[in-house]
gemmi code that builds the backbone of each chain (N, CA, C; Angstrom):
import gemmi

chains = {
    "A": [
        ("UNK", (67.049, 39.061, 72.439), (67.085, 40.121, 71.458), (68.452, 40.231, 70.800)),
        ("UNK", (68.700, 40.969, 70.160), (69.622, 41.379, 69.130), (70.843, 41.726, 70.153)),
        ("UNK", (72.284, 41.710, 70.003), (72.620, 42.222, 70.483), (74.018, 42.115, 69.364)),
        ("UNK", (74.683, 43.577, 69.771), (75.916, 43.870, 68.886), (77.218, 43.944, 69.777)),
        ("UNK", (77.974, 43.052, 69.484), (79.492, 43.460, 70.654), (80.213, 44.662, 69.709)),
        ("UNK", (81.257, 45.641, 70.484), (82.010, 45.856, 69.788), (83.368, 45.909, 70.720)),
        ("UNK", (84.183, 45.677, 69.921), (86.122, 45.553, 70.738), (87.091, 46.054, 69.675)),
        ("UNK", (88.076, 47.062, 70.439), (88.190, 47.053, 72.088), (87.029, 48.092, 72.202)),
        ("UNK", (87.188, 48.037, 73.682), (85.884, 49.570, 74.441), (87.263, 50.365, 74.531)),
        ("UNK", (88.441, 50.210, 74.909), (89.286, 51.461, 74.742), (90.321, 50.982, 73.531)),
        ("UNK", (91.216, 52.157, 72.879), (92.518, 51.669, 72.126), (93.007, 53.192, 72.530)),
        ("UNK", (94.236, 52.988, 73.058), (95.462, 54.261, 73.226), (96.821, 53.503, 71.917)),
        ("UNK", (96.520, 54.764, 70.627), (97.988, 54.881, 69.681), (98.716, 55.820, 69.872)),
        ("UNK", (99.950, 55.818, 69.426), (100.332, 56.995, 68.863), (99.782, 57.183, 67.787)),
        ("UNK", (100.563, 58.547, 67.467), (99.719, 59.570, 65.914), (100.611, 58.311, 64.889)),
        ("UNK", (99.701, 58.125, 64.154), (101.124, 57.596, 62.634), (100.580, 55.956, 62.777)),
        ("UNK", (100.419, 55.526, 63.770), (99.716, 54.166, 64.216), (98.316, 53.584, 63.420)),
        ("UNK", (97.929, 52.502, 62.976), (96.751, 51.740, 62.448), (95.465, 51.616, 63.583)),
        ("UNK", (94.448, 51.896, 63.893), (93.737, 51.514, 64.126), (92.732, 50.673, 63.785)),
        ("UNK", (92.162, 49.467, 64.733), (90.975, 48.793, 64.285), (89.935, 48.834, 65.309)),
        ("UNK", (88.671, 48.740, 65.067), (87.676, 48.213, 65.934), (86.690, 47.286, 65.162)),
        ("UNK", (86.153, 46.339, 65.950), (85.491, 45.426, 65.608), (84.039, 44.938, 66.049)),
        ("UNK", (83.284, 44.867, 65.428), (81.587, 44.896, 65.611), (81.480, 43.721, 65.347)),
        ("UNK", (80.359, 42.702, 65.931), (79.966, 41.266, 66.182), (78.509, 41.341, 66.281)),
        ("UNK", (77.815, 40.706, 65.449), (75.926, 40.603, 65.561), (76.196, 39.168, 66.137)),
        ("UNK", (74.761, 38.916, 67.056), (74.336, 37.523, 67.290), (73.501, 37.429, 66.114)),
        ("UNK", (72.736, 38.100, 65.105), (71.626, 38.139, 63.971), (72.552, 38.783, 63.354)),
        ("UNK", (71.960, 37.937, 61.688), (72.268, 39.191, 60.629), (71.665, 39.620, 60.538)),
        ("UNK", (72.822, 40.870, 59.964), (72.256, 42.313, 59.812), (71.484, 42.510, 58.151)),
        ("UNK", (70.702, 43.557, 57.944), (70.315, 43.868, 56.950), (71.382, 45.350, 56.113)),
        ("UNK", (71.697, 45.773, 57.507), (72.592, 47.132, 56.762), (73.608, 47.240, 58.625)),
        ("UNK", (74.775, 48.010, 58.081), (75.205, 48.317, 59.620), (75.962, 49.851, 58.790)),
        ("UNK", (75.760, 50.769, 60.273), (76.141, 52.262, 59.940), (77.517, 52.310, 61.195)),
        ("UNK", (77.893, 52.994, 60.948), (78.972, 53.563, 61.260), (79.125, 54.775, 61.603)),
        ("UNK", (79.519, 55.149, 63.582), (79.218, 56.775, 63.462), (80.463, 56.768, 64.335)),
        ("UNK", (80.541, 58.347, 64.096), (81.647, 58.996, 65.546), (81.165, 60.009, 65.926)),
        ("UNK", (81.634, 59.628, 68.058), (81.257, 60.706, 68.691), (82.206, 61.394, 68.983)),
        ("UNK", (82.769, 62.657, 69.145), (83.846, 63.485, 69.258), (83.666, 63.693, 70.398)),
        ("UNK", (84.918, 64.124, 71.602), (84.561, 64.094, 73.257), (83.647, 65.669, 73.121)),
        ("UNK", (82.150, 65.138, 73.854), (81.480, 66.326, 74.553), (80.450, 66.244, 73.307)),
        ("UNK", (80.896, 65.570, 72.354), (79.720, 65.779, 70.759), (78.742, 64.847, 70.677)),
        ("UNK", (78.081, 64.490, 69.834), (77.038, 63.919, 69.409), (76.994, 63.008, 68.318)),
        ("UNK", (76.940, 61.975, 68.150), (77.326, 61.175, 67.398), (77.133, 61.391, 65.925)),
        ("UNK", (78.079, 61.330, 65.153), (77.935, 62.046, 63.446), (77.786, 60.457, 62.640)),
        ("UNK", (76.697, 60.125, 61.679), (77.028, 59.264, 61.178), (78.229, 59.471, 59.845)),
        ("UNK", (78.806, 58.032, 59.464), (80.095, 58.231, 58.891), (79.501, 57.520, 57.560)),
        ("UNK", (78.696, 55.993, 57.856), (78.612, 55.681, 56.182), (77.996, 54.114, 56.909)),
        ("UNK", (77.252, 53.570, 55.727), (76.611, 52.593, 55.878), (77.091, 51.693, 54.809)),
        ("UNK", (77.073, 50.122, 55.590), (76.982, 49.409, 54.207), (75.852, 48.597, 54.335)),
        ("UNK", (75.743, 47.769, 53.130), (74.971, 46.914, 53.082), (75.171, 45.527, 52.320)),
        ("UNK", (75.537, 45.381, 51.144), (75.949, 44.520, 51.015), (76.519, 43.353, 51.342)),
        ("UNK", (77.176, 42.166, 51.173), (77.530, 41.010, 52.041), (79.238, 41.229, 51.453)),
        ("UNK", (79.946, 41.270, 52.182), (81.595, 41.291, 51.790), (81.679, 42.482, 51.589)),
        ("UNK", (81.228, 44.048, 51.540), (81.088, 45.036, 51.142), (82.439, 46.413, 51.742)),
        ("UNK", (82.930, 46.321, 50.877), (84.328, 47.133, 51.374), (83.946, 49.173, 50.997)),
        ("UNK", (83.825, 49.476, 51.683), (83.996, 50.714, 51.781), (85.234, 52.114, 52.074)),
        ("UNK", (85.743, 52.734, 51.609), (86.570, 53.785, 51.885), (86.557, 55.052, 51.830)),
        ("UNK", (86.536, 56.109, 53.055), (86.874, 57.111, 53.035), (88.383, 57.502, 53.769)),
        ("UNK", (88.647, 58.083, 52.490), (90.425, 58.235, 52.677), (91.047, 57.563, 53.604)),
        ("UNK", (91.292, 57.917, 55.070), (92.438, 57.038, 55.594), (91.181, 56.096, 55.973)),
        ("UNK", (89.668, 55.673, 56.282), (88.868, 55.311, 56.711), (88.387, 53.834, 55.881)),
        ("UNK", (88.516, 52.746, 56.293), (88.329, 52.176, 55.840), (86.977, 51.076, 56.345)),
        ("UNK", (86.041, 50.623, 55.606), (84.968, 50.032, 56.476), (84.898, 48.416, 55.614)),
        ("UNK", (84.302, 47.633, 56.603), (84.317, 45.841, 55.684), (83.070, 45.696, 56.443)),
        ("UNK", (81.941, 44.678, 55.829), (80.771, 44.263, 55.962), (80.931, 42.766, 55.523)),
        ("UNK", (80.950, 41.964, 57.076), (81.691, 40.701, 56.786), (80.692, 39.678, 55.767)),
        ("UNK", (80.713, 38.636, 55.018), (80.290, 37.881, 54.333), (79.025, 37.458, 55.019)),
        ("UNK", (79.064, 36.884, 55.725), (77.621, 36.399, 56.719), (76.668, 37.677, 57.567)),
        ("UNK", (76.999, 38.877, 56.570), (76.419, 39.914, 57.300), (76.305, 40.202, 59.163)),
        ("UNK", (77.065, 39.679, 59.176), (77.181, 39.196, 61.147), (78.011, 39.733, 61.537)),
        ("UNK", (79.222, 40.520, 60.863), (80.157, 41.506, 61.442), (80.214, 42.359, 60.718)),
        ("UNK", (81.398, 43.472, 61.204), (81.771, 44.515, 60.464), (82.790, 44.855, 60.963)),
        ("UNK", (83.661, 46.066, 60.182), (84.980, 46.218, 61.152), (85.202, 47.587, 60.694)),
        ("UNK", (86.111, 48.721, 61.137), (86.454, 49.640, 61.123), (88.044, 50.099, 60.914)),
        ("UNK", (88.718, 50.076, 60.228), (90.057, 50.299, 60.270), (90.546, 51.407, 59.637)),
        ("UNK", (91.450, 52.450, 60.599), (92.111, 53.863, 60.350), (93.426, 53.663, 59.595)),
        ("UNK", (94.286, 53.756, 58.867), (95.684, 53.819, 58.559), (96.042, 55.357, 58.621)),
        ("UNK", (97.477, 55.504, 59.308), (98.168, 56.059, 59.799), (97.233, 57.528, 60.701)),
        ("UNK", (96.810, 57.070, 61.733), (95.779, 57.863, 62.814), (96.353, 59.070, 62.976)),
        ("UNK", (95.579, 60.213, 62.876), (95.757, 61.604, 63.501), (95.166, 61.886, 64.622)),
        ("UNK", (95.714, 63.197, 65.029), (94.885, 63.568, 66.452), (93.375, 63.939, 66.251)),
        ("UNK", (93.390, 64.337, 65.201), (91.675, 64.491, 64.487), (90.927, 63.275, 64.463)),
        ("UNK", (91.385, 62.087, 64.588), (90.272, 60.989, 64.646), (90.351, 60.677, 66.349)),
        ("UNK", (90.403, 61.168, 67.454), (89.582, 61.159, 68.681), (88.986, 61.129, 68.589)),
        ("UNK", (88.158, 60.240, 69.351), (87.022, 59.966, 69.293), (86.159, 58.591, 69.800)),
        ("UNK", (84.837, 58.485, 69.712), (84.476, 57.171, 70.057), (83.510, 56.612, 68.805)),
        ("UNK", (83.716, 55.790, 68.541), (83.422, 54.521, 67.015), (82.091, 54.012, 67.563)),
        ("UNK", (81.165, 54.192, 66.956), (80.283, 53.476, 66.909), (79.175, 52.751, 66.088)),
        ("UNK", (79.983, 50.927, 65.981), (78.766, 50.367, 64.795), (76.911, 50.135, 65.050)),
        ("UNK", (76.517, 50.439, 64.507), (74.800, 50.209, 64.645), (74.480, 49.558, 63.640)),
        ("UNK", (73.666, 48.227, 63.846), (73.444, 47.105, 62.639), (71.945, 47.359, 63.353)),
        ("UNK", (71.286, 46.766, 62.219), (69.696, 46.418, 61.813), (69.458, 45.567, 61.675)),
        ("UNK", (68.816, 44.347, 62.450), (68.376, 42.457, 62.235), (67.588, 42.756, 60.639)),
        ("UNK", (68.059, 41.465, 60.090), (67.313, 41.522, 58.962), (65.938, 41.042, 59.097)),
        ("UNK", (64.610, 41.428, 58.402), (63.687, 41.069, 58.650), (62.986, 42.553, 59.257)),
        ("UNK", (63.790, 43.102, 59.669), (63.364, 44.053, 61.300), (63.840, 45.468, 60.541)),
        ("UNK", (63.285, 45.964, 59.660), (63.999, 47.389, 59.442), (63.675, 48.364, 60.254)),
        ("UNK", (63.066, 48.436, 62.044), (62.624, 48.898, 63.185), (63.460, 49.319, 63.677)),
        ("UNK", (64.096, 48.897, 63.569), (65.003, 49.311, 64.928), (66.515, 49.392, 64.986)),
        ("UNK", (67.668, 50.295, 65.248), (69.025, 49.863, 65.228), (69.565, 49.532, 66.550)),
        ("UNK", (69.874, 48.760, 66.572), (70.999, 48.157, 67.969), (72.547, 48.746, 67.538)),
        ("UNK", (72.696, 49.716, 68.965), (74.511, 50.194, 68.121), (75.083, 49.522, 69.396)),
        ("UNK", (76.179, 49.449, 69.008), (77.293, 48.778, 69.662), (77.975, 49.281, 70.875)),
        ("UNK", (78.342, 48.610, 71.664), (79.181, 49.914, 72.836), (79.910, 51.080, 72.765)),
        ("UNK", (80.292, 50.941, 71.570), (81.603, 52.204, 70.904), (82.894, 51.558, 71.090)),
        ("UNK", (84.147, 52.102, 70.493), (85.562, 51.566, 71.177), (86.087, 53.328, 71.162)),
        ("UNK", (86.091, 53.724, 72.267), (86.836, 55.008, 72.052), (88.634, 55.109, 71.924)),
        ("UNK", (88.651, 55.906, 71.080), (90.217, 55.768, 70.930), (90.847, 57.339, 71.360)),
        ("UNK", (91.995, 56.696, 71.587), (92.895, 58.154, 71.761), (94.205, 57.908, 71.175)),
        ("UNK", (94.539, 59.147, 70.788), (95.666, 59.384, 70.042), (96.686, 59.964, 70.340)),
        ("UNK", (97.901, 59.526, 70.745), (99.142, 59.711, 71.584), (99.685, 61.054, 70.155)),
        ("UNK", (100.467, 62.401, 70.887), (100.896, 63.011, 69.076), (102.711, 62.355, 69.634)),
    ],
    "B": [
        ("UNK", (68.968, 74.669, 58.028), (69.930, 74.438, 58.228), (69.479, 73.068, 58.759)),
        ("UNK", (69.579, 71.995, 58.345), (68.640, 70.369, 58.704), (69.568, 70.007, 59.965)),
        ("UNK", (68.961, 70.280, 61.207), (68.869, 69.895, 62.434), (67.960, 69.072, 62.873)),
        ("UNK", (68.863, 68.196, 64.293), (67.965, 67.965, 65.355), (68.274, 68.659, 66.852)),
        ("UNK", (67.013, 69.564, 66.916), (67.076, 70.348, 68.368), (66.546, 69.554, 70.028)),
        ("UNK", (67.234, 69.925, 70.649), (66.743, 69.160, 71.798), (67.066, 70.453, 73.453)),
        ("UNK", (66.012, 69.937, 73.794), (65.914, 71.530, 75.102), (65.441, 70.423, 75.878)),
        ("UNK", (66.127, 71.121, 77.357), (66.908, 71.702, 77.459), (68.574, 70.565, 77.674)),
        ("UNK", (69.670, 71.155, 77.727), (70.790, 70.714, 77.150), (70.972, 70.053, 78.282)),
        ("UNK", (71.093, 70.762, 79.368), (71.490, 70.165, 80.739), (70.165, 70.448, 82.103)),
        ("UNK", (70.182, 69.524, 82.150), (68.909, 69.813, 83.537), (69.208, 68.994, 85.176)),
        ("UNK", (68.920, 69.040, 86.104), (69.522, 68.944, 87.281), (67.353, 69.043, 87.707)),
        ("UNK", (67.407, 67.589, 88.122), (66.063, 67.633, 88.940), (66.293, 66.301, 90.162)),
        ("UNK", (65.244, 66.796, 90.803), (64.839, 66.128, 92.087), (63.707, 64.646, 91.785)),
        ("UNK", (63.789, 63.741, 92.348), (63.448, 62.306, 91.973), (61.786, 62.850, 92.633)),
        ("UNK", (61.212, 62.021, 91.475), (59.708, 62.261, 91.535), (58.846, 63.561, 90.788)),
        ("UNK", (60.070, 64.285, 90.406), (59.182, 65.429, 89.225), (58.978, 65.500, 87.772)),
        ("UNK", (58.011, 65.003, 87.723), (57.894, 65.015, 85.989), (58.628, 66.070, 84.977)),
        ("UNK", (59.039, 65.523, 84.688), (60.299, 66.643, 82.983), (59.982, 66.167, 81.817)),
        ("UNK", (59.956, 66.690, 80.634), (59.638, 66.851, 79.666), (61.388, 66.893, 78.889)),
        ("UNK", (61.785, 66.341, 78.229), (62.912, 66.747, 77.433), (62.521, 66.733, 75.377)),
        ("UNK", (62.388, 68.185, 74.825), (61.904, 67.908, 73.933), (62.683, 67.671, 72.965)),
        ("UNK", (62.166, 67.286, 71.774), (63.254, 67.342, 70.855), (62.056, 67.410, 68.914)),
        ("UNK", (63.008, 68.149, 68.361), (62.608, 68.742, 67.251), (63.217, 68.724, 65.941)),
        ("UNK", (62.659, 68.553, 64.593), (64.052, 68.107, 63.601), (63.457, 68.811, 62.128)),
        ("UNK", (63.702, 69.508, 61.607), (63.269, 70.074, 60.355), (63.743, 69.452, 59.035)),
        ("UNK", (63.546, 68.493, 59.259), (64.142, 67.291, 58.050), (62.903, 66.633, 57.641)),
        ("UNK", (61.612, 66.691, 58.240), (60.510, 65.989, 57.501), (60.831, 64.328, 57.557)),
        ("UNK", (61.468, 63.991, 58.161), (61.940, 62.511, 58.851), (60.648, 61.897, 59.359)),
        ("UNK", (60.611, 60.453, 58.899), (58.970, 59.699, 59.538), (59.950, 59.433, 60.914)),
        ("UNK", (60.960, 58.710, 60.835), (61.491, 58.002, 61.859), (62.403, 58.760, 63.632)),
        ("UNK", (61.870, 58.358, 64.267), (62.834, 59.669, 65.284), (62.557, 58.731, 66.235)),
        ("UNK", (63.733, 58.819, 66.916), (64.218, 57.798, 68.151), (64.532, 58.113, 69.460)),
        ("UNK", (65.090, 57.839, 70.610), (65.411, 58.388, 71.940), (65.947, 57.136, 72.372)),
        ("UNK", (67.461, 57.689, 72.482), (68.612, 56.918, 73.286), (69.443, 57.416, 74.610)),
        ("UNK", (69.684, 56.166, 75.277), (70.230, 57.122, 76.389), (71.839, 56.471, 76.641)),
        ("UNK", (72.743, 57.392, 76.827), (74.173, 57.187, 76.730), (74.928, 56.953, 78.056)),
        ("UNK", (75.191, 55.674, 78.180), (75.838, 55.546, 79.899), (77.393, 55.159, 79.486)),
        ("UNK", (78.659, 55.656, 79.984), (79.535, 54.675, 80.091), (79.807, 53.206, 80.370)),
        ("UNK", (80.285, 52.809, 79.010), (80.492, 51.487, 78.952), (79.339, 50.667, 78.274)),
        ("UNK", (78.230, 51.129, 78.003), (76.593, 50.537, 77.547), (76.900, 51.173, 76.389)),
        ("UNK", (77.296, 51.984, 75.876), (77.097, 52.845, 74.647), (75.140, 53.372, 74.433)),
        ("UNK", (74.895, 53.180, 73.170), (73.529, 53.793, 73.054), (72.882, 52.754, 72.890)),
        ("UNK", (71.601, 53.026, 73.855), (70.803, 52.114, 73.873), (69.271, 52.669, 73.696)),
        ("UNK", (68.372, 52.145, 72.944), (67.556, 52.686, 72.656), (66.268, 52.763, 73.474)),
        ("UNK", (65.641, 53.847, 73.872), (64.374, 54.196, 74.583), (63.532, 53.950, 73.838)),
        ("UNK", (62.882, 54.327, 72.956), (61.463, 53.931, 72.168), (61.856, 54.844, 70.945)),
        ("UNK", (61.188, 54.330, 69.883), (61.017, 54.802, 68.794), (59.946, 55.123, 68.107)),
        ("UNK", (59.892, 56.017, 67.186), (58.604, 56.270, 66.186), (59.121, 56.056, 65.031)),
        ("UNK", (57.992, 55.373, 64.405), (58.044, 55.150, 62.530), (56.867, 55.994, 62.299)),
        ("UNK", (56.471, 56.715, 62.543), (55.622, 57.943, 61.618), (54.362, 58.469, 62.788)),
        ("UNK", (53.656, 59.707, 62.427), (52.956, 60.179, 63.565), (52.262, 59.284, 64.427)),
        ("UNK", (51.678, 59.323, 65.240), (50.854, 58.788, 66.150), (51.352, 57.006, 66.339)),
        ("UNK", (52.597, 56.400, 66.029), (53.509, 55.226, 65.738), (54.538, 54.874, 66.843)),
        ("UNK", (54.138, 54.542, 67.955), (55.530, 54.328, 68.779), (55.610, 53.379, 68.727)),
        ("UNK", (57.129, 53.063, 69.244), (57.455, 51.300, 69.969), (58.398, 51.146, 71.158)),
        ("UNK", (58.354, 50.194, 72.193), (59.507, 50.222, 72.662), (60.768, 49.962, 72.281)),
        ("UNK", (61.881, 50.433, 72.802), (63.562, 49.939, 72.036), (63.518, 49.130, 73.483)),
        ("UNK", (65.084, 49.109, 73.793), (65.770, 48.251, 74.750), (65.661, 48.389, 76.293)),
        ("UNK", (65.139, 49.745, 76.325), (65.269, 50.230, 78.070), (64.093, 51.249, 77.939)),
        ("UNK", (62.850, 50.882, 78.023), (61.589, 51.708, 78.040), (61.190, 52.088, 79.377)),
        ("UNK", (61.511, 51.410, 80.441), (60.815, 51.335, 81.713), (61.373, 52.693, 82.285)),
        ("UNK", (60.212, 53.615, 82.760), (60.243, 54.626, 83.394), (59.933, 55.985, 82.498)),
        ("UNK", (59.778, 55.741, 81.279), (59.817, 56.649, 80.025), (58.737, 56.360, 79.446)),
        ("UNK", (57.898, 58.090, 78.716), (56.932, 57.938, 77.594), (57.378, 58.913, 76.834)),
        ("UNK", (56.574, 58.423, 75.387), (56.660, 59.484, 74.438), (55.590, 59.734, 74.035)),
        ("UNK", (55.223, 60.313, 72.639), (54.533, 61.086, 72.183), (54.819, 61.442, 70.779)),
        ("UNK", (53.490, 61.032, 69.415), (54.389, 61.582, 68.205), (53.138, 62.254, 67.735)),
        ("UNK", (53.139, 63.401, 68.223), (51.457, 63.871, 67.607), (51.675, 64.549, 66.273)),
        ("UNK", (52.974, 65.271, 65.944), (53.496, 65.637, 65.182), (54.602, 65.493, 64.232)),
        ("UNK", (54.702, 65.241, 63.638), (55.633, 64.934, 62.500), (57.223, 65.324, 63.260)),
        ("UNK", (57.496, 66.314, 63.371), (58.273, 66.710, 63.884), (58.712, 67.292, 65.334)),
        ("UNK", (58.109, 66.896, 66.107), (58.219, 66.690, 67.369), (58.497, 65.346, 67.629)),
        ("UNK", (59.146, 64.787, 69.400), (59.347, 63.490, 69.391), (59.501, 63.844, 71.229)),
        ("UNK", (58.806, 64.056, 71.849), (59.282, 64.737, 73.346), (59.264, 62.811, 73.967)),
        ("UNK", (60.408, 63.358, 75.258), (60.705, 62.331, 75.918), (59.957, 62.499, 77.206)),
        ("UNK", (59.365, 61.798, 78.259), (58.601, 62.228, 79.220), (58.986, 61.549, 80.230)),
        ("UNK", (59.487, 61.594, 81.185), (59.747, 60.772, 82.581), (59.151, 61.563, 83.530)),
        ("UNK", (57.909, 60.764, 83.948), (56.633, 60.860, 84.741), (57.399, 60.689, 86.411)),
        ("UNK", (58.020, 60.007, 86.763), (58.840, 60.062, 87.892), (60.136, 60.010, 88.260)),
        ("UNK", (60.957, 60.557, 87.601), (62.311, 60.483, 87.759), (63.081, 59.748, 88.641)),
        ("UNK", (63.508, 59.120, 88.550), (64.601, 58.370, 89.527), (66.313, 58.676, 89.387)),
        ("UNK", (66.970, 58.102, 90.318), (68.744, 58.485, 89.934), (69.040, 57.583, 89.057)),
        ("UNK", (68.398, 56.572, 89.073), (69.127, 55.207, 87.225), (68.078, 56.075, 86.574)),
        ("UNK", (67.849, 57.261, 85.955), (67.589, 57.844, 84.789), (68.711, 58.561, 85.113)),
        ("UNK", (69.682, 58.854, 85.882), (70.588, 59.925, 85.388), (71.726, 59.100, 84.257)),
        ("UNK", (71.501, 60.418, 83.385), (72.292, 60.055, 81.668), (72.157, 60.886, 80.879)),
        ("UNK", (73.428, 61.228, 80.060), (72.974, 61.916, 78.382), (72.069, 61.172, 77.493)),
        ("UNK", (71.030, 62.069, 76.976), (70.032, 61.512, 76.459), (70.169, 61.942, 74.943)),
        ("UNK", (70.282, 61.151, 73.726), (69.793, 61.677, 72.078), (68.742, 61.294, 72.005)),
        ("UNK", (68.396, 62.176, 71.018), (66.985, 62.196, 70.143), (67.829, 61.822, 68.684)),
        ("UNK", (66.812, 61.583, 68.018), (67.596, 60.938, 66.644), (66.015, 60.977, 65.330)),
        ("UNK", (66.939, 61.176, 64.652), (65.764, 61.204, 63.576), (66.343, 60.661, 61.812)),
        ("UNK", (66.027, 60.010, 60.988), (66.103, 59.458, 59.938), (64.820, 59.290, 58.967)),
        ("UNK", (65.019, 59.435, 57.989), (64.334, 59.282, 56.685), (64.075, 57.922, 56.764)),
        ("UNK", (63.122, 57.604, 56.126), (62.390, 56.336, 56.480), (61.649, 55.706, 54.897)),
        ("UNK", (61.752, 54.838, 54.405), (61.193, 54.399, 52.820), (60.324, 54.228, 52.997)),
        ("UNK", (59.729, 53.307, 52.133), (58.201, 53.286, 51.976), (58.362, 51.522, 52.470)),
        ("UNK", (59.361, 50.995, 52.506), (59.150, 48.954, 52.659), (59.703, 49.456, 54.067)),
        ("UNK", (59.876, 50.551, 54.913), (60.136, 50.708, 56.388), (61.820, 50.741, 56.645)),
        ("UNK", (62.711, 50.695, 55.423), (64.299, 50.944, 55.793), (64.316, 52.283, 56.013)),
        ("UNK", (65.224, 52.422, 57.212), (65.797, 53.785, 57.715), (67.178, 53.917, 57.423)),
        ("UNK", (67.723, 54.715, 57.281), (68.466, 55.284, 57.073), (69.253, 56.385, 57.988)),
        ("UNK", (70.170, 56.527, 57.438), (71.584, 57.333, 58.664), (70.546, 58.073, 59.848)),
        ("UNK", (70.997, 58.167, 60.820), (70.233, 58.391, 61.698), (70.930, 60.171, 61.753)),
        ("UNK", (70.341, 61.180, 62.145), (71.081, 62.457, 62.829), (70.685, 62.819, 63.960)),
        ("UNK", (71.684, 63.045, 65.105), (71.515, 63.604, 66.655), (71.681, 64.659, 66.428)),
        ("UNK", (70.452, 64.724, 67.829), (70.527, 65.937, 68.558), (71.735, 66.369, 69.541)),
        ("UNK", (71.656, 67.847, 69.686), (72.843, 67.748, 70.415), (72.985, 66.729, 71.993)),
        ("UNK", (71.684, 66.337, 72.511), (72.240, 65.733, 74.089), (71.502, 66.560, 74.747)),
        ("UNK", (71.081, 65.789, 76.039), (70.271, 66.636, 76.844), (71.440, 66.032, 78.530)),
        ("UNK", (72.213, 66.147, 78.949), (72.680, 65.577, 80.057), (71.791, 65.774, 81.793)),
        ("UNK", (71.179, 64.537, 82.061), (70.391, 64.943, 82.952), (70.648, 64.197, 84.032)),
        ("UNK", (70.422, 64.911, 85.551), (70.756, 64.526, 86.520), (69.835, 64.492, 87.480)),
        ("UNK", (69.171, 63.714, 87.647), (68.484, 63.358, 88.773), (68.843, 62.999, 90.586)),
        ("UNK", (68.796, 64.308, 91.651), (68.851, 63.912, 92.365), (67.900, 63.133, 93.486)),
    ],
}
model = gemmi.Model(1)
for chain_id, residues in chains.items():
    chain = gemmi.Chain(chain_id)
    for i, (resn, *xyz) in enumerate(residues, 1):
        res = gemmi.Residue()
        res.name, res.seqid = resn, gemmi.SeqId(i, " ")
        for name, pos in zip(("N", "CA", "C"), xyz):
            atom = gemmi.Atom()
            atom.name, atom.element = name, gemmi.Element(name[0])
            atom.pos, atom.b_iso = gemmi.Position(*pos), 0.0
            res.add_atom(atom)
        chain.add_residue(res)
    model.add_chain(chain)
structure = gemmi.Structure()
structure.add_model(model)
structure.setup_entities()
């Protein structure tokens, strides 16, 4: 079956620091979403792409939807204590609009 | 206020008693899901529905039923509880097209359950 890596499972920054996390399909994807869980919360989705090479941005939030639809990546510039939290990508096999496979999460923490 | 509700939040049962964990979403969503959250596994999916009376299995079905008699209902059912069901559990629900793409998914708050 489908399966999605994501790395790291932990990242400790300081505040002011770049963050990345990184999502890996064995299948391409048809779309991959992007959520965060806040400690004790429930996972909020953040934004989907779809496209192939597909660059996305919310303010410091930045999202990429790799060319072969087979990855994706997540990257913060200059991290606050407000982005705690745990990252989690969920991709869709193409062919298969059934079902999402999400990723382990990479939870991060933020040194102030 | 477009929620997904889920009762009860936290439950504490004994292995072998049937529980019910429901869950509810006023979004008119075909699609509604049930995942269960372990450290280090992230979310993995229990079974899903694509529209009333529509289930399927996801990744980890064994020991679990559902039920979609209603549009907006999606109850989770573990007929015999065991301690590998203890876990935070989502319910999830998304808008669904007409060629079967879903879309952003929204949780429920979590049901954290403990099976002794």
């Amino acid at each position: 079956g489908q399966q999605v890596m994501q790395i790291p499972q932990y990242q400790h920054v300081q505040e002011g620091e770049d963050f990345t996390t990184y999502c890996n399909s064995s299948t391409t994807l048809s779309n991959i979403q992007w959520y965060k869980q806040r400690p004790g919360g429930h996972p909020v989705f953040l934004i989907q792409l779809v496209k192939s090479g597909e660059v996305k941005k919310q303010k410091r939030l930045t999202f990429q939807f790799g060319e072969a639809k087979k990855n994706s990546s997540l990257h913060i510039t200059a991290t606050q204590t407000t982005d705690v939290g745990t990252y989690f990508c969920a991709g869709r096999p193409s062919g298969s609009a059934r079902q999402l496979t999400f990723g382990s999460g990479t939870q991060l923490t933020v040194l102030p | 206020e477009a929620q997904v509700t889920q009762n009860p939040r936290y439950l504490i049962t004994v292995t072998g008693k049937k529980l019910t964990v429901t869950c509810s979403q006023n979004m008119n969503h075909e699609y509604m899901s049930w995942y269960r959250q372990d450290p280090g596994l992230g979310l993995r999916q229990i079974y899903y529905s694509m529209n009333v009376e529509v289930t399927d299995k996801g990744d980890v079905p064994e020991g679990y039923k559902v039920s979609r008699k209603e549009k907006r209902n999606f109850p989770l059912i573990l007929e015999s509880p065991s301690p590998n069901q203890t876990s935070l559990y989502f319910c999830a629900s998304s808008l669904s097209t007409g060629t079967g793409f879903v879309t952003e998914a929204f949780f429920g708050q979590g049901t954290r359950l403990t099976v002794v």
